[in-house]
Residue, then its C-alpha position, 0 to 999 in steps of 0.5 A: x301803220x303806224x305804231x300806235x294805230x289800232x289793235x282791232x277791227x270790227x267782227x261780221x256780226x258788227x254790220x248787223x247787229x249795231x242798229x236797232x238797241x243790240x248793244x247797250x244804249x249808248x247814253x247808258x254806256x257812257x253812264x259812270x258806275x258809281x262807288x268805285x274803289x281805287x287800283x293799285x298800280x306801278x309801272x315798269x321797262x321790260x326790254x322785247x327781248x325780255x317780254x318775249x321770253x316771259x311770253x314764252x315761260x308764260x309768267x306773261x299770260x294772253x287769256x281767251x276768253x272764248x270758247x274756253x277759259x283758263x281756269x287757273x286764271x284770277x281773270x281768266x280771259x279779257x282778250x280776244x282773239x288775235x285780229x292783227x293782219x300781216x301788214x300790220x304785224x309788219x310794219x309794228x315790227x318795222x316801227x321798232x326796227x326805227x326806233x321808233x316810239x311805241x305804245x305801252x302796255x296795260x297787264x294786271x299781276x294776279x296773286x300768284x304774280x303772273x301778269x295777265x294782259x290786259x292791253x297789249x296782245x296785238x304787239x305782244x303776240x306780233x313779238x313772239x310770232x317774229x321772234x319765234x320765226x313763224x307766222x302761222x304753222x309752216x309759214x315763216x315771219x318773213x317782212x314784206x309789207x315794211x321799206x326796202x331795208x327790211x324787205x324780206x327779213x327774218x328774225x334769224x337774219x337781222x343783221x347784229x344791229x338790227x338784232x340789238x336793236x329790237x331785243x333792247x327795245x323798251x316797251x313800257x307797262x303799266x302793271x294793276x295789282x288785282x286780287x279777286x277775293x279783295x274786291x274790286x271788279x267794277x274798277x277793272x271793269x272801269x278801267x277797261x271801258x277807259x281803254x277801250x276809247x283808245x281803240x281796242x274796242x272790247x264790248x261789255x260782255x267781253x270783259x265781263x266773262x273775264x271778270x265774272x268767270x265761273x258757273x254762270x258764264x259756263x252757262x251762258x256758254x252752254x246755252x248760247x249752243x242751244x240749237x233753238x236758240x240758233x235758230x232765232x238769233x242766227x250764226x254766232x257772234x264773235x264778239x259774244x253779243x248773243x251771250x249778253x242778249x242770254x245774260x240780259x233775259x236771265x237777269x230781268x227774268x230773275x230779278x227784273x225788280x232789282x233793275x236800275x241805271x246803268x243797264x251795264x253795271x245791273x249786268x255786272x252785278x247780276x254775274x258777280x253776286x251769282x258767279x257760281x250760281x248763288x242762289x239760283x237754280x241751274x236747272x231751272x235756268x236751263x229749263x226756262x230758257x229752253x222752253x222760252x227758245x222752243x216756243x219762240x222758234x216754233x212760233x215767232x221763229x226769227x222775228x222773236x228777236x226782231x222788230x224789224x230785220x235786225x236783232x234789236x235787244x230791247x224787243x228781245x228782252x220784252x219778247x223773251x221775259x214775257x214768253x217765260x212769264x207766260x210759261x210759268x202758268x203751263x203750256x199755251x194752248x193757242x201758240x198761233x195768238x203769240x204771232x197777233x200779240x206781238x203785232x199787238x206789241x208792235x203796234x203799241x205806241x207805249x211799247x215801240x217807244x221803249x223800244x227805240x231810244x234810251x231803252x235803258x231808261x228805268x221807266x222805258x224797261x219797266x215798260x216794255x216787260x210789263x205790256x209783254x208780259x201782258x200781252x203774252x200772259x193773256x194767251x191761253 
């Protein structure tokens, strides 16, 4: 592999679940978030040796966003977790060992100055796994998929050359200065967007529980374990496209009015104005989405968040908001009509169109919640 191939590769839940609107539209994905403020930055030469140590004293921090957060952290958790394969970690180490150029790394100094990564951990955990000797517990960092020159080496066996070479090896990095309390989450969210497209690959509600950490996310958390809810989405996604389908119903459910292009700057500003729950009720967010999940289960089970066979987003926004609208007005009497009045939806052509394409078009959402809300609201 060659330095500055990709740093990760698609999760199990990928080849499901990209059909059908389960993430963001992509005309709504390449849509710019309007009034962006500018970053501060500058950049700066660490030598490897150097960057491994600050791994190691952790004034260089790689966050995990999932299943726990760093709290102490102003962007506790942007990455995720490491997906590099052993070839890979062999020849990026092999790359330096040639001299061969690399690229550089993105990291955001937060107020206290430690340097959280932003872009980079691939490389810098490949670095400080080699350097510390072990590739995983009780197994060595030893080359194995590199030429014959360094087949079989380990860090401690680099002959003195070898060993010079690598520790003074400079990997440059662009450093943000990044402040929470001052603003400026959007264009952080921007900028990752803008390195996603050189292969990192995050998707949007992996950054966004980095940049919008606090109550809120733990909620989502919390509810994404719901066994009702397993139930009707199926195994957990590794790249927190369950927990976005979460956020998405609670920010129409609460504030559908509010709703406007790009669905992913309407999702950003939904967590960033109630981080910690402003203004909402935590209770009755549970409460809602509890009783929305037992009865989507015990009626609709799997096909609540389906159209066809695979999860599609914009029908489980409809299905789920108007499930809960229907609940506001007590228990449903006749829970064997939600089965007719989704095949109701489904039959509806105003409805499937605003289902299938640009579904995040204003009009197409308004659409879809309206005819649910409708159709789920007349069962007694």
């Amino acid at each position: 592999m060659a330095a500055g191939a990709s740093e990760t590769e698609e999760g199990p839940d990928d080849v499901e679940l990209q059909a059908g609107g389960v993430d963001l539209d992509e005309e709504d994905r390449d849509l710019a978030i309007s009034g962006l403020e500018p970053l501060s930055y500058f950049g700066t030469d660490f030598d490897v040796h150097g960057l491994v140590r600050r791994l190691n004293q952790e004034d260089i921090v790689v966050p995990n966003f999932d299943p726990l957060a760093d709290p102490e952290s102003d962007l506790s958790g942007f990455q995720r977790k490491f997906v590099w394969k052993k070839t890979q970690m062999d020849r990026f180490i092999e790359s330096l060992l040639l001299g061969f150029p690399i690229p550089g790394i993105f990291l955001v100094q937060q107020s206290n100055k430690q340097l959280l990564v932003l872009d980079g951990q691939q490389r810098l955990r490949t670095l400080q796994k080699f350097f510390s000797g072990w590739y995983a517990p009780e197994v060595e960092f030893r080359l194995e998929n590199v030429g014959e020159d360094f087949k079989g080496l380990t860090y401690e066996t680099l002959d003195d050359e070898q060993r010079r070479l690598l520790d003074n090896t400079f990997i440059h990095a662009t450093i943000v200065k990044y402040n929470r309390s001052l603003g400026g989450d959007e264009s952080v969210y921007s900028l990752f967007e803008r390195l996603n497209t050189g292969g990192t690959n995050l998707y949007p509600q992996e950054i966004r529980v980095a940049l919008y950490h606090g109550e809120l996310v733990e909620l989502l958390r919390e509810l994404n374990s719901y066994p009702k809810w397993r139930e009707i989405y199926g195994p957990p996604s590794e790249r927190l496209k369950d927990q976005e389908l979460i956020l998405r119903f609670l920010a129409f459910f609460e504030e559908e009015e509010k709703y406007k292009r790009p669905l992913k700057a309407f999702l950003n500003d939904f967590l960033s104005a109630h981080r910690d729950l402003e203004g909402l009720s935590k209770d009755g967010l549970r409460k809602a989405f509890h009783e929305t999940c037992d009865l989507a289960s015990s009626t609709l089970g799997r096909r609540a968040l389906r159209a066809e066979s695979q999860v599609n987003a914009a029908f489980a926004d409809a299905v789920l908001v108007g499930l809960a609208h229907r609940l506001k007005a007590g228990p449903v009497e006749e829970p064997q009509k939600l089965v007719e009045a989704r095949e109701s939806l489904l039959g509806n052509a105003d409805f499937t169109s605003a289902i299938a394409r640009a579904t995040a078009d204003e009009d197409r959402v308004t659409r879809r919640l309206t005819l649910a809300k409708e159709a789920f609201g007349s069962i007694r």
